[in-house]
N, C-alpha and C positions, 0 to 999 in steps of 0.2 A: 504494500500500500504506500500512497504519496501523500505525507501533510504537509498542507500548503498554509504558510502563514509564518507569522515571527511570533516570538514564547512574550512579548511584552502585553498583546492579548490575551487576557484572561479566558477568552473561549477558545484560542488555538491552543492555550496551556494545558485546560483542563482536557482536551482528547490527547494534547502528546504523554502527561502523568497516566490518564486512563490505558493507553496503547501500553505503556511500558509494565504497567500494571498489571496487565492482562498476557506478556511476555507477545505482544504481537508484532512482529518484526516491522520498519517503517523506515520511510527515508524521508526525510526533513526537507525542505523546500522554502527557506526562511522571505518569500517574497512580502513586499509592501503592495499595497491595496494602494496607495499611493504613486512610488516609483516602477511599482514591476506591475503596474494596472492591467495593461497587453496582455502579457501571461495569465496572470492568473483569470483574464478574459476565455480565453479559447479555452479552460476546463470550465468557468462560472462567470455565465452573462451578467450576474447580480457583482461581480467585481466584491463576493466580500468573501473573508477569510473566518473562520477554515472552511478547507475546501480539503475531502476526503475522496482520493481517485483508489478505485477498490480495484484490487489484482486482476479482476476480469472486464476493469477499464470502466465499469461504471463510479459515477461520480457525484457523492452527497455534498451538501453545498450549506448545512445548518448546525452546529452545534449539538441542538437536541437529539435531531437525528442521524447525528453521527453517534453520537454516544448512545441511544438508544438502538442504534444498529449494534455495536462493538458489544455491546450487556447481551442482545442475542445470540451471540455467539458462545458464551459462556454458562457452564453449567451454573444451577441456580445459586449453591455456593460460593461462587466464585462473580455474581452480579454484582456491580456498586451502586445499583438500586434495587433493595427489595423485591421479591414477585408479587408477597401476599398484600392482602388490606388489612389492617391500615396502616403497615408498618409504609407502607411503597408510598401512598399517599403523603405522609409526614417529612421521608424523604425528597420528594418531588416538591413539597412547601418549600422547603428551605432552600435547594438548589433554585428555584423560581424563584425565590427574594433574591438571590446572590447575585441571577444571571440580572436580574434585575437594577440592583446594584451597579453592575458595571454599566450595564446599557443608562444609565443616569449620569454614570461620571463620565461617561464616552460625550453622551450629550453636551453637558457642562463643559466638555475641553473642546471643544469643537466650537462652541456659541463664544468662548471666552479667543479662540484662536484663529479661527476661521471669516468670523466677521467683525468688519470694521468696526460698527457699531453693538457693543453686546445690549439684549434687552432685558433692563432689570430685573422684568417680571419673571421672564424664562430661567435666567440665573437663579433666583431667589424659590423657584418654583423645583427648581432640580435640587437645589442644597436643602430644601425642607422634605424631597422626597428621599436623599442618602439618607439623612440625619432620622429620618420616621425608621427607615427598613433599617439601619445597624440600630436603631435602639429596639426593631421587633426583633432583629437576632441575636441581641444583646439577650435579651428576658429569654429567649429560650434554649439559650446555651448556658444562662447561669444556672437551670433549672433540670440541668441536668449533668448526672456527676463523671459518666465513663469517659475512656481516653481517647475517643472519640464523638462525635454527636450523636448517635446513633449505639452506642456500645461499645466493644473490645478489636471492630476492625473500622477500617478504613473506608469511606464510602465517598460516592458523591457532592453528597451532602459537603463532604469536608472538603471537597476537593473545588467545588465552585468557592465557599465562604473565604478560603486563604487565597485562590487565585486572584475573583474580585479585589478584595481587601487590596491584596499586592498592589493591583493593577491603580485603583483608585489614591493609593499612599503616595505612589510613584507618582501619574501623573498630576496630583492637586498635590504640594507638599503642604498647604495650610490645612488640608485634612488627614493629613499623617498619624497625629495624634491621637490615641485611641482610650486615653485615661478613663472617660467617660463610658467604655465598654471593655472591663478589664477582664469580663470570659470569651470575648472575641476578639482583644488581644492576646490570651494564651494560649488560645485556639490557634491563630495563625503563627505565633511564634512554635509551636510545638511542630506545626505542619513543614515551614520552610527548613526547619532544621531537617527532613528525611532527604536521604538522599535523593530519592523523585524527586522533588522538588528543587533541591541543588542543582539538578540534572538537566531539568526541563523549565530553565529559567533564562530571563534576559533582562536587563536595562533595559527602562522606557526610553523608546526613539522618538519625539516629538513627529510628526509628519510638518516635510518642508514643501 
């Protein structure tokens, strides 16, 4: 398989940790949605990243269904989402606030960078939407005690809430600070320390 994208997205992060996770072999493709637009045109008309070209050349083009392709292929076991209800549902709560998360700060750096004029409302409107969703995953990561969100493995869950995190710390540095949510700052502290994560990481590139 081809993952197309740079590790400073938190949705090409979360499939390359997932891939490596699931020992699925892959070749990295670090293009910009920006600079390498052409390319990663001719596998994804929608020009965005990630972009998942599968061994027999077919080519997913989303996040969710990337990652809920790759949990297919694994015994149940071995899923970083749940099968059953309501564990799967609870799961999928959280990774939806995360990816949500980021798709807010992605917003915010874009209105803040991309246009001349920023509009108060919009800025003001994306910082009271971070600041709602980390204080709803604040209250339910305090609320619960395993070494993961979810209990004694590694899931999803965990793997959106520190990529987000990342991604948002990096590019807002006036939101870096997580004093205000100190079970979702040990949370992500605890995560970047594993080696996937060391692994499948990058400095945020600004886009020029």
């Amino acid at each position: 398989m081809i993952l197309i994208g740079q590790y400073d997205s938190s949705f090409v992060r979360r499939v390359g940790i997932a891939l490596r996770l699931y020992d699925l072999p892959f070749e990295h493709r670090p293009w910009s949605v920006f600079g390498d637009a052409d390319k990663i045109a001719e596998y994804n008309p929608l020009t965005r990243v990630p972009t998942l070209v599968l061994d027999d050349g077919d080519v997913l083009v989303d996040s969710v269904s990337i990652l809920d392709y790759l949990d297919g292929l694994m015994p149940d076991e071995r899923a970083l989402h749940p099968r059953t209800e309501p564990a799967r549902r609870r799961s999928l709560r959280i990774s939806t606030l995360a990816a949500g998360l980021a798709d807010k700060a992605v917003s915010l750096f874009y209105e803040r960078r991309l246009h001349e004029t920023v509009s108060p409302l919009w800025e003001a409107r994306c910082l009271k939407q971070i600041q709602g969703t980390l204080a709803a995953l604040e209250k339910d990561r305090a609320g619960r005690a395993g070494e993961y969100w979810f209990g004694d493995r590694i899931g999803h869950a965990d793997i959106a809430v520190a990529a987000s995190i990342r991604h948002m710390r990096d590019s807002h540095p006036e939101l870096a600070g997580l004093e205000a949510f100190p079970a979702l700052s040990s949370h992500c502290d605890r995560l970047e320390a594993l080696p996937v994560f060391q692994e499948i990481s990058q400095l945020f590139v600004a886009p020029t």
